[in-house]
Gaussian input, Z-matrix of N, CA and C with variables (Angstrom, degrees):
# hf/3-21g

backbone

0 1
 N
 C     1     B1
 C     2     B2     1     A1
 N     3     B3     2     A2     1     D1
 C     4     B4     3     A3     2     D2
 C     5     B5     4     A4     3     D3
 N     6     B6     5     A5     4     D4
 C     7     B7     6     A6     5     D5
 C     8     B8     7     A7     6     D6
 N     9     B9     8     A8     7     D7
 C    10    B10     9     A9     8     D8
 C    11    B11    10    A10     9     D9
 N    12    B12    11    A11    10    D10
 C    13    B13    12    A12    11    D11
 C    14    B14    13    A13    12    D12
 N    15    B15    14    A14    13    D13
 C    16    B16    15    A15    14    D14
 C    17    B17    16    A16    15    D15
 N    18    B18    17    A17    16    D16
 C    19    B19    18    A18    17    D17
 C    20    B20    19    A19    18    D18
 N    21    B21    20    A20    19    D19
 C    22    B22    21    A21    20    D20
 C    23    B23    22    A22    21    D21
 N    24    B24    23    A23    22    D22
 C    25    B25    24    A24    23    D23
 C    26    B26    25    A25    24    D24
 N    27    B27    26    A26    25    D25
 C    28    B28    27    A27    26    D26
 C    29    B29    28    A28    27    D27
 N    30    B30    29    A29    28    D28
 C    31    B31    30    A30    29    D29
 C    32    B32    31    A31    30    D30
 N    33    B33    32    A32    31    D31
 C    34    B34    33    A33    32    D32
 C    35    B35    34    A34    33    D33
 N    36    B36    35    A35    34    D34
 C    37    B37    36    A36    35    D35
 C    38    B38    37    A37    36    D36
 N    39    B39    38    A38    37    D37
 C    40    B40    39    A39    38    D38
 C    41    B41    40    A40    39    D39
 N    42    B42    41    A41    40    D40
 C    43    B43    42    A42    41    D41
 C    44    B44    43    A43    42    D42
 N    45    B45    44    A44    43    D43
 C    46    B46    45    A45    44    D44
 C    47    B47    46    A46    45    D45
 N    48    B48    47    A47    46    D46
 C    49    B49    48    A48    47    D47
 C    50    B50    49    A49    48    D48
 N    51    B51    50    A50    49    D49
 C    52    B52    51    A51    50    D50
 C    53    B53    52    A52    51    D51
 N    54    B54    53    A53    52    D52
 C    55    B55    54    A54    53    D53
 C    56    B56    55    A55    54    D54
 N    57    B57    56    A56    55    D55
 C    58    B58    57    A57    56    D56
 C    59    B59    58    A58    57    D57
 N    60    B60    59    A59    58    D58
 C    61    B61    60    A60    59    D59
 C    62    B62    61    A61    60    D60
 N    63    B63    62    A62    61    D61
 C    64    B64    63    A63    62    D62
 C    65    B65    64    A64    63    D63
 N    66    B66    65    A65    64    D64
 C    67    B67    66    A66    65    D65
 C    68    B68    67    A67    66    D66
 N    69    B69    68    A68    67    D67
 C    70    B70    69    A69    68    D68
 C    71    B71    70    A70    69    D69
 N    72    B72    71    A71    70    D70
 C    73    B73    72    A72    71    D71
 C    74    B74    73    A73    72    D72
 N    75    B75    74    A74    73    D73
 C    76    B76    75    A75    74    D74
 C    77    B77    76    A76    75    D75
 N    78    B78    77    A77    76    D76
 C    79    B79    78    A78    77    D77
 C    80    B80    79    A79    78    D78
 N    81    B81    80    A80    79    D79
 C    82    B82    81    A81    80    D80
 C    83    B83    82    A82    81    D81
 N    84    B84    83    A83    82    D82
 C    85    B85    84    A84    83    D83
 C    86    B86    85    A85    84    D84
 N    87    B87    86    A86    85    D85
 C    88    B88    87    A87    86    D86
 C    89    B89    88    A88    87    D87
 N    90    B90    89    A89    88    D88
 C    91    B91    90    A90    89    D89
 C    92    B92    91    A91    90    D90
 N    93    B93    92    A92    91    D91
 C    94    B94    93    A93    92    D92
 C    95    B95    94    A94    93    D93
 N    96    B96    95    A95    94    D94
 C    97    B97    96    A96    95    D95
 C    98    B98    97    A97    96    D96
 N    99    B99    98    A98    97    D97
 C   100   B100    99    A99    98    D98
 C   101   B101   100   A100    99    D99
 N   102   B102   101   A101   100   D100
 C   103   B103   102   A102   101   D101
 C   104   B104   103   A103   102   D102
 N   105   B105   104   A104   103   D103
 C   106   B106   105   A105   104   D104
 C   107   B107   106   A106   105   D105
 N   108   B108   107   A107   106   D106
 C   109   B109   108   A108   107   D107
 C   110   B110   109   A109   108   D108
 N   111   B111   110   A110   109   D109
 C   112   B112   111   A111   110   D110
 C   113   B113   112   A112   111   D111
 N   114   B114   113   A113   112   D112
 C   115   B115   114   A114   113   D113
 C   116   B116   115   A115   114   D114
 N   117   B117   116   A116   115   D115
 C   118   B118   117   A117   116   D116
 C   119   B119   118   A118   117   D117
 N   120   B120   119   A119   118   D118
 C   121   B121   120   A120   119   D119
 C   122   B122   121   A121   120   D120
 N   123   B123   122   A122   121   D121
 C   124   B124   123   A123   122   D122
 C   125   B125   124   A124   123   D123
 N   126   B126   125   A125   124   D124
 C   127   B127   126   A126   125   D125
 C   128   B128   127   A127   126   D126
 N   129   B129   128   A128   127   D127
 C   130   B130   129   A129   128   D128
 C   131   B131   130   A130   129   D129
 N   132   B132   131   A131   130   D130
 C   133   B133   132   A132   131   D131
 C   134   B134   133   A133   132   D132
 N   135   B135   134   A134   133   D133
 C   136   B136   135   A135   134   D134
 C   137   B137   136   A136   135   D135
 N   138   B138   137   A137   136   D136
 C   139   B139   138   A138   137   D137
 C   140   B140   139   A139   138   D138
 N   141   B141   140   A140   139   D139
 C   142   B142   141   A141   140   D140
 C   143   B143   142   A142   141   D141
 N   144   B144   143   A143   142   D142
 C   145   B145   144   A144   143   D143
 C   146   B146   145   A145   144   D144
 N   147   B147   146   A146   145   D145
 C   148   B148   147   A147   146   D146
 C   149   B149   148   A148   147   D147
 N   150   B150   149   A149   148   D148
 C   151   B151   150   A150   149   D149
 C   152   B152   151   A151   150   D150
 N   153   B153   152   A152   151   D151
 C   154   B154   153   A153   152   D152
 C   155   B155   154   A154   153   D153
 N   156   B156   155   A155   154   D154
 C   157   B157   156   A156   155   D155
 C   158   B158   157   A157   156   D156
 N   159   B159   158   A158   157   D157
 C   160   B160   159   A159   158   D158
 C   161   B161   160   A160   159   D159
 N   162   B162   161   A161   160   D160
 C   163   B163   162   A162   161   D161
 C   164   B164   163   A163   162   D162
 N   165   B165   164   A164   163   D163
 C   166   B166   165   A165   164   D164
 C   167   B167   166   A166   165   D165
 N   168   B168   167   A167   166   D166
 C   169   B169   168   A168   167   D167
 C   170   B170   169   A169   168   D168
 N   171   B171   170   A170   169   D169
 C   172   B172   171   A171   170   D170
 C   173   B173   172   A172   171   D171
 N   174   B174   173   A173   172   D172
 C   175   B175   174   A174   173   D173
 C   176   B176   175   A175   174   D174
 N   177   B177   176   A176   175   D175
 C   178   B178   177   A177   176   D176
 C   179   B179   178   A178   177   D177
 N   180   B180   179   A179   178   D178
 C   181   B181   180   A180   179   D179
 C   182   B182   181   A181   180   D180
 N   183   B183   182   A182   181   D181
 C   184   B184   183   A183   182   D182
 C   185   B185   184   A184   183   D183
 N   186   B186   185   A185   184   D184
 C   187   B187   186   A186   185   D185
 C   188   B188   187   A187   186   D186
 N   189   B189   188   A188   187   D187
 C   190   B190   189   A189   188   D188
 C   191   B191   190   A190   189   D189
 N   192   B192   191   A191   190   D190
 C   193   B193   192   A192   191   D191
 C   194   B194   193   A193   192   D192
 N   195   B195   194   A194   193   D193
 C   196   B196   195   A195   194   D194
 C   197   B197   196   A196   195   D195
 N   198   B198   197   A197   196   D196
 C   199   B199   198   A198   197   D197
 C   200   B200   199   A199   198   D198
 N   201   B201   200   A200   199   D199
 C   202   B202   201   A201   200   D200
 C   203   B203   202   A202   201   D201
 N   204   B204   203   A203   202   D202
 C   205   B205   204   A204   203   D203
 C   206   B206   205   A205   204   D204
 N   207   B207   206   A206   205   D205
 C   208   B208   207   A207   206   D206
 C   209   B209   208   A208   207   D207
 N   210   B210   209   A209   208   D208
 C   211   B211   210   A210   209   D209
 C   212   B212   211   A211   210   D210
 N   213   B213   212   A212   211   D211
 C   214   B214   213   A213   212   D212
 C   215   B215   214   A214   213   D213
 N   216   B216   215   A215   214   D214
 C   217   B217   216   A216   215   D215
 C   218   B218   217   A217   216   D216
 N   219   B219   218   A218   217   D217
 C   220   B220   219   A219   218   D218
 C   221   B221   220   A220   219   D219
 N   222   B222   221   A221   220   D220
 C   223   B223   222   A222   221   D221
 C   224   B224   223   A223   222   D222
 N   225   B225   224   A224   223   D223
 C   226   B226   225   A225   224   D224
 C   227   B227   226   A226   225   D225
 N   228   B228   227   A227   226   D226
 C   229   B229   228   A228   227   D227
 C   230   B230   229   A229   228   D228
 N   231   B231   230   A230   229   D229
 C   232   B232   231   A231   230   D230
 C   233   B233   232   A232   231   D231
 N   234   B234   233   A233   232   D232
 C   235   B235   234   A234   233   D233
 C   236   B236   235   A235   234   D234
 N   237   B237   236   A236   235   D235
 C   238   B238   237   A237   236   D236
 C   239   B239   238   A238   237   D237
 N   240   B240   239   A239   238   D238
 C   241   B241   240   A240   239   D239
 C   242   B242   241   A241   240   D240
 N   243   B243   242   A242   241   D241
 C   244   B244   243   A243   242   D242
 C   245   B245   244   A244   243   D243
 N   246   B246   245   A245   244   D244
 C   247   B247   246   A246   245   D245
 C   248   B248   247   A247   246   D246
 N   249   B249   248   A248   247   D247
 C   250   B250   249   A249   248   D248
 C   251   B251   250   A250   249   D249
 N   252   B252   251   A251   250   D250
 C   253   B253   252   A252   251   D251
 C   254   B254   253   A253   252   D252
 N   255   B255   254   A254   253   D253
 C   256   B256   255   A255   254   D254
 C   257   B257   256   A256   255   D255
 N   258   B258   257   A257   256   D256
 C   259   B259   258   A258   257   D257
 C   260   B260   259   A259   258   D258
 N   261   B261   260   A260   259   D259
 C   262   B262   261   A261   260   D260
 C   263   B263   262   A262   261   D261
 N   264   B264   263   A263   262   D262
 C   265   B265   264   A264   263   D263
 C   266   B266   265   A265   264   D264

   B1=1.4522
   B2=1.5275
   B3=1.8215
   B4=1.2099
   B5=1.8902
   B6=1.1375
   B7=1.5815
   B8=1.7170
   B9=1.4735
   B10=1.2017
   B11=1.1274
   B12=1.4926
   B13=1.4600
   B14=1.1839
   B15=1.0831
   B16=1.8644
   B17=1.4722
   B18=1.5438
   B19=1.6603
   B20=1.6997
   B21=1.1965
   B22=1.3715
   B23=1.8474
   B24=1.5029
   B25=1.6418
   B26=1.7924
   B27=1.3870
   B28=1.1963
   B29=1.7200
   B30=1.2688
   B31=1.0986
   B32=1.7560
   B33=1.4209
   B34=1.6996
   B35=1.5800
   B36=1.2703
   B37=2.1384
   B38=1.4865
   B39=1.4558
   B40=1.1976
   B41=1.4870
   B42=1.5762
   B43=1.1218
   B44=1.6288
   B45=1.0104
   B46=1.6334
   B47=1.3527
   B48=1.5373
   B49=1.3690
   B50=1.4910
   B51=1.1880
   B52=2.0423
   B53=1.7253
   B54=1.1016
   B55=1.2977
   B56=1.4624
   B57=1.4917
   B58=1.5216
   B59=1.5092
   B60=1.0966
   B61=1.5571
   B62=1.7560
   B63=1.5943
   B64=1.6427
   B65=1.3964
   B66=1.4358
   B67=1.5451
   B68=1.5106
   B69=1.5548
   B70=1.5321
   B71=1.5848
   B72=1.2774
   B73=1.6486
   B74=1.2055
   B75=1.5165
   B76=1.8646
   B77=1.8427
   B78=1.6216
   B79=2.0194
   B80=1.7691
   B81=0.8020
   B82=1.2612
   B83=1.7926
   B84=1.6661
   B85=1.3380
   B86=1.5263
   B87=1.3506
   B88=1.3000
   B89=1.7557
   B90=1.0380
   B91=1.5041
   B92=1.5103
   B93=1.4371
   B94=1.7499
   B95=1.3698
   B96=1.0190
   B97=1.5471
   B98=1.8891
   B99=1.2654
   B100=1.6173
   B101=1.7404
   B102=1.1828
   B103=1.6391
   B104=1.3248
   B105=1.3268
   B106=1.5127
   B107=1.5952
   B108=1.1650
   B109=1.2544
   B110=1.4981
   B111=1.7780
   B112=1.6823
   B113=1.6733
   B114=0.8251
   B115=2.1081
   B116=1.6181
   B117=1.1741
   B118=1.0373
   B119=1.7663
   B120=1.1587
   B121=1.2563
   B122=1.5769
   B123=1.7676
   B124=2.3955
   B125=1.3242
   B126=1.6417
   B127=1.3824
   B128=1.6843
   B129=1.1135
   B130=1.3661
   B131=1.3555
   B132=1.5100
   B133=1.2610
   B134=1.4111
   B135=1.4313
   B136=1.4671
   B137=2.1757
   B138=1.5851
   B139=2.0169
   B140=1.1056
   B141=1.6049
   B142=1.4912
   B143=1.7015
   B144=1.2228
   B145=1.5281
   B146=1.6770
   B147=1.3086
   B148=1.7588
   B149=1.2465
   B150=1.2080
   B151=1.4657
   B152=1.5204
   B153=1.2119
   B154=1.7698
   B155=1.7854
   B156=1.3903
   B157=1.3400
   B158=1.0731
   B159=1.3961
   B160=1.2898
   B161=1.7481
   B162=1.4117
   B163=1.3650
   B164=1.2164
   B165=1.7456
   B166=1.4784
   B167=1.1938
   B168=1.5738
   B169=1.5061
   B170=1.5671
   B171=1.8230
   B172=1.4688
   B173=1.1320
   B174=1.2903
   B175=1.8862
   B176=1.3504
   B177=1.6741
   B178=1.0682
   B179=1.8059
   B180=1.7291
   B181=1.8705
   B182=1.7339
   B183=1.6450
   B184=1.8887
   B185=1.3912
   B186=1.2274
   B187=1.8034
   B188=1.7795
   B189=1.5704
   B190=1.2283
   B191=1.7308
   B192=1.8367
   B193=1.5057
   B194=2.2724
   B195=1.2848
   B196=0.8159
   B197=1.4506
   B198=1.6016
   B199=1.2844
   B200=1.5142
   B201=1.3647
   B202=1.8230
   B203=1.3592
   B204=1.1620
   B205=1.9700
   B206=1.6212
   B207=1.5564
   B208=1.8066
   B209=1.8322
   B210=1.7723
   B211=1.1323
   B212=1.9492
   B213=1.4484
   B214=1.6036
   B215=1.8305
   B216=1.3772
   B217=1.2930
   B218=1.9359
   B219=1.3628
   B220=1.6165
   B221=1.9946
   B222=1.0164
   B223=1.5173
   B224=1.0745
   B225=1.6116
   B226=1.8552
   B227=1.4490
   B228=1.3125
   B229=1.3748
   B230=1.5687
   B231=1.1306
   B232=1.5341
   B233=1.6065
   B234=1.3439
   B235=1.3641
   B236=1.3741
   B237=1.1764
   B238=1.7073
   B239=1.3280
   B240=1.9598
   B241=1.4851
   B242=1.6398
   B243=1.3859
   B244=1.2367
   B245=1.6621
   B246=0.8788
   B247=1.4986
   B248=1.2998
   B249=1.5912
   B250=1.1790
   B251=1.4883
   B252=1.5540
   B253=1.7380
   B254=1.8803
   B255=1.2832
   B256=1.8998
   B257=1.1586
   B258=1.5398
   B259=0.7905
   B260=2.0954
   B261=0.7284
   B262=1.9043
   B263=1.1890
   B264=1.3640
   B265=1.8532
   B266=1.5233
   A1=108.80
   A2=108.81
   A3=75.42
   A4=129.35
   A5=121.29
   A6=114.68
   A7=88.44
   A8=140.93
   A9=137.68
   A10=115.40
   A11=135.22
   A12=141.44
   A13=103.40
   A14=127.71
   A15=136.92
   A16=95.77
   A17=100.39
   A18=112.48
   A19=101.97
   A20=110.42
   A21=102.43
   A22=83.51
   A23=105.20
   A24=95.87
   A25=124.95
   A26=119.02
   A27=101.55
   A28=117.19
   A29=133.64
   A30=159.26
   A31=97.10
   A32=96.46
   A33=104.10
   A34=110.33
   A35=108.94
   A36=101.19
   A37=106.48
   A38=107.23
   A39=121.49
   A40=134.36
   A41=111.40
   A42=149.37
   A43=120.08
   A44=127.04
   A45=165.31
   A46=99.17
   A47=118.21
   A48=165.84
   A49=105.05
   A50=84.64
   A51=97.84
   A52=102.29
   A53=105.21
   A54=122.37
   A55=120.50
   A56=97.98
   A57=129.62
   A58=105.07
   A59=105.99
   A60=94.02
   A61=102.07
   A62=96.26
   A63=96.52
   A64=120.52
   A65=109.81
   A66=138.88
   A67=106.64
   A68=137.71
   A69=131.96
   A70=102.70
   A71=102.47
   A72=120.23
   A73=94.49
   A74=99.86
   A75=115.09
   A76=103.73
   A77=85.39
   A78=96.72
   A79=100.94
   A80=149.43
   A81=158.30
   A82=103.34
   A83=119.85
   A84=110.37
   A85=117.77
   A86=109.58
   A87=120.38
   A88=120.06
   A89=118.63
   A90=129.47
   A91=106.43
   A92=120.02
   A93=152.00
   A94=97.77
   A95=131.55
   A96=150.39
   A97=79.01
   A98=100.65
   A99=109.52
   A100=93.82
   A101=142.28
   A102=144.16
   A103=105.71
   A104=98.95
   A105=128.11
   A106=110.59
   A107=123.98
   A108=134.66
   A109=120.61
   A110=98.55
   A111=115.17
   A112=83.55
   A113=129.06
   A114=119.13
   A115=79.93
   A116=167.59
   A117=149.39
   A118=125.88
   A119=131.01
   A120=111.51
   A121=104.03
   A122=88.71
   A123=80.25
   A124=91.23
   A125=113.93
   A126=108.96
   A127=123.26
   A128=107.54
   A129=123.11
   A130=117.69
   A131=118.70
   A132=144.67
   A133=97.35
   A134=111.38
   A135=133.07
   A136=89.48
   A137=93.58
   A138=93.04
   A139=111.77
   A140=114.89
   A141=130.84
   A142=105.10
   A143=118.13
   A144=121.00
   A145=110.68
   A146=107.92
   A147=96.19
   A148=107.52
   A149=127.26
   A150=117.97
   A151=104.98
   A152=106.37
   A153=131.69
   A154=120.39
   A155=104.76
   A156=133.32
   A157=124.08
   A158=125.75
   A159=130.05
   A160=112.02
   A161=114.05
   A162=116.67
   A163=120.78
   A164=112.60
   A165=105.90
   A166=104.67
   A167=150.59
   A168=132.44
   A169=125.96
   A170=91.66
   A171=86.24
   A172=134.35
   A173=108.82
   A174=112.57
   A175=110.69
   A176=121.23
   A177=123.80
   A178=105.32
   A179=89.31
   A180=76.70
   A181=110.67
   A182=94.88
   A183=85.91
   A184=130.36
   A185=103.73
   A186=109.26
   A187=120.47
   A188=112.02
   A189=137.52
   A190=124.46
   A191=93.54
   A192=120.29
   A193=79.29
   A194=122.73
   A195=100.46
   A196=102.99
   A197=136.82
   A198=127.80
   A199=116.50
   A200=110.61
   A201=100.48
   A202=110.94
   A203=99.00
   A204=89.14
   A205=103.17
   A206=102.63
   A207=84.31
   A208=116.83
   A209=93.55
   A210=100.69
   A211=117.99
   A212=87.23
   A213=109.51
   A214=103.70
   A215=105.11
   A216=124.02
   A217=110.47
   A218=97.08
   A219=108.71
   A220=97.26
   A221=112.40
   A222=102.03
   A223=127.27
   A224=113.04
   A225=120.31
   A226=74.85
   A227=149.12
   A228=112.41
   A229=111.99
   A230=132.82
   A231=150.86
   A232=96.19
   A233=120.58
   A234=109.46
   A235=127.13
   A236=99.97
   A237=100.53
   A238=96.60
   A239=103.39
   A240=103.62
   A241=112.23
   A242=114.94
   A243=108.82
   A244=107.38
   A245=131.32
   A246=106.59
   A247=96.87
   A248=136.05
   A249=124.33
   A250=136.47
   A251=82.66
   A252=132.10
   A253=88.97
   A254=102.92
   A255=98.39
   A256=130.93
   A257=121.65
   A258=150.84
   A259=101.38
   A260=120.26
   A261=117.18
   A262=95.22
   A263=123.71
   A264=125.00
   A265=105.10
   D1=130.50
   D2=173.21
   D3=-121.89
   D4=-169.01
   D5=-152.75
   D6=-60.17
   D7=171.04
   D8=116.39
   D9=-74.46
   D10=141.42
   D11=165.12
   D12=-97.37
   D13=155.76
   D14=168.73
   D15=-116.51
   D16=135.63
   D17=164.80
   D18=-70.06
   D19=154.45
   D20=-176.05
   D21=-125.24
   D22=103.16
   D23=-177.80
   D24=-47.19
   D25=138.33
   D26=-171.58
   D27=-89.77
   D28=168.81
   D29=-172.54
   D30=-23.43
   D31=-79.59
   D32=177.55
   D33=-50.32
   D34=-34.21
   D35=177.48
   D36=-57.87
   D37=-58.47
   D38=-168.16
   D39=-56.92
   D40=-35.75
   D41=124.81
   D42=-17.70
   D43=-55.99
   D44=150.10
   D45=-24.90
   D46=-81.12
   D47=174.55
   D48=-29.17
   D49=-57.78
   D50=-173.11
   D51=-70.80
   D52=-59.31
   D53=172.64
   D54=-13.10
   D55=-56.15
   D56=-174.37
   D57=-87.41
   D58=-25.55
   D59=-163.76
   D60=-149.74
   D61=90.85
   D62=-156.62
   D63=-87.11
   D64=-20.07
   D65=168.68
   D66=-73.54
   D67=-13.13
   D68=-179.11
   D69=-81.53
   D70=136.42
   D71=-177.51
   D72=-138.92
   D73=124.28
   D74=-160.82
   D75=-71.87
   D76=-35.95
   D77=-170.52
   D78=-71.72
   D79=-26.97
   D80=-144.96
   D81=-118.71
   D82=-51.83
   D83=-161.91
   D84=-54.95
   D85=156.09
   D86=169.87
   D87=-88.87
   D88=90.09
   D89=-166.85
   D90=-60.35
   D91=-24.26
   D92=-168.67
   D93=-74.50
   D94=-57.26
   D95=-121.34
   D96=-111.86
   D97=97.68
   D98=-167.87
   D99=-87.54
   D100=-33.90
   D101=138.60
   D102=5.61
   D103=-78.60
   D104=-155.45
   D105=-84.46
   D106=-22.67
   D107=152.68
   D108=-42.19
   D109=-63.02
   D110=-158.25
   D111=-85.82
   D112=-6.50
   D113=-175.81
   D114=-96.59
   D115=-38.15
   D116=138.20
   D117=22.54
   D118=118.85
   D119=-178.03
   D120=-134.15
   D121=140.34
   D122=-167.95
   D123=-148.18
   D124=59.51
   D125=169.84
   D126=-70.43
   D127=118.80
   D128=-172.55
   D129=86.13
   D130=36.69
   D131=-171.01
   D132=-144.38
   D133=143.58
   D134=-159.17
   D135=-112.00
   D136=84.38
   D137=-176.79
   D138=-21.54
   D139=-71.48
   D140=-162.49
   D141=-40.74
   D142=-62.85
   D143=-169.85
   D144=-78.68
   D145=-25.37
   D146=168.89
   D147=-84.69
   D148=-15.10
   D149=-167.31
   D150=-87.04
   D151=-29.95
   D152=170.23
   D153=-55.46
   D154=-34.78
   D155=177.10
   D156=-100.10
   D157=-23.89
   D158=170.59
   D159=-90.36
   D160=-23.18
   D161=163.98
   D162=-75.71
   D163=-38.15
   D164=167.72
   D165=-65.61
   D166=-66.69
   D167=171.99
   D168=0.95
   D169=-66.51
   D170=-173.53
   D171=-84.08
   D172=9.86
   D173=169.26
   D174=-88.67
   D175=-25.81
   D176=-156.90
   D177=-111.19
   D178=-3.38
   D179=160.41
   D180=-116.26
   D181=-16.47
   D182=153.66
   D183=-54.66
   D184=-28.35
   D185=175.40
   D186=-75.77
   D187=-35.76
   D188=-171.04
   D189=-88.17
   D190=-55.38
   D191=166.28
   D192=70.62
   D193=56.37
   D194=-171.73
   D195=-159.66
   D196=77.16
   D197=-155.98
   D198=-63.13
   D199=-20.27
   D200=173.66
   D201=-93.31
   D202=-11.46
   D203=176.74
   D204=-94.01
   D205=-16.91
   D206=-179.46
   D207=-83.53
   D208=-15.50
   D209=178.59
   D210=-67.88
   D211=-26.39
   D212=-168.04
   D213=-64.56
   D214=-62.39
   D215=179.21
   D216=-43.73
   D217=-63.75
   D218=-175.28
   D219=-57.93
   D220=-29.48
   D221=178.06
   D222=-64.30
   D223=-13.28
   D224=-170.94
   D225=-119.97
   D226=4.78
   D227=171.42
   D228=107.32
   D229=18.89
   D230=-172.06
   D231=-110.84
   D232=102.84
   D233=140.34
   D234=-141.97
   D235=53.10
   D236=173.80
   D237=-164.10
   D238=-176.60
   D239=-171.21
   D240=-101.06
   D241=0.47
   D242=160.58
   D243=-85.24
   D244=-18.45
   D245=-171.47
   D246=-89.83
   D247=-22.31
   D248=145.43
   D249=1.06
   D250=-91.60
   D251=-174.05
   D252=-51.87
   D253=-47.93
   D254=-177.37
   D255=-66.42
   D256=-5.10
   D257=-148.99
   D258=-83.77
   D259=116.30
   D260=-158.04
   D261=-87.17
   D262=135.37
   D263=179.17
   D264=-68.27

């Protein structure tokens, strides 16, 4: 099987992102809410992989509440709370 990686969009995308979309709050959005998805705007952003990256974000700073550690984690490949939890002391 193999790993999925998440792009973790960088600074200038994200930056980009906000820009476009000044009312989106990463901790709060509804990723479900397929509406609110497609009103989304990611000009000069590739959807599939920010939308991919911005969902891994928000699980992994709901768990953290911590944008450099969630950034830290998603960089080795951590984005959720089981791979956490699997994690061997």
């Amino acid at each position: 099987m193999t790993k999925q990686r998440f792009t973790v969009p960088s600074s200038k995308a994200m930056r980009a992102f906000q820009r476009l979309n000044p009312e989106f709050d990463l901790l709060s959005f509804d990723f479900h809410d397929h509406g609110a998805v497609r009103a989304l705007r990611w000009q000069g952003t590739d959807p599939e992989k920010g939308l991919a990256g911005l969902m891994a974000m928000q699980r992994v700073m709901r768990l953290t509440g911590s944008e450099e550690t969630s950034r830290a984690l998603l960089a080795v490949g951590i984005h959720s709370a089981h791979q956490i939890g699997a994690v061997s002391e």
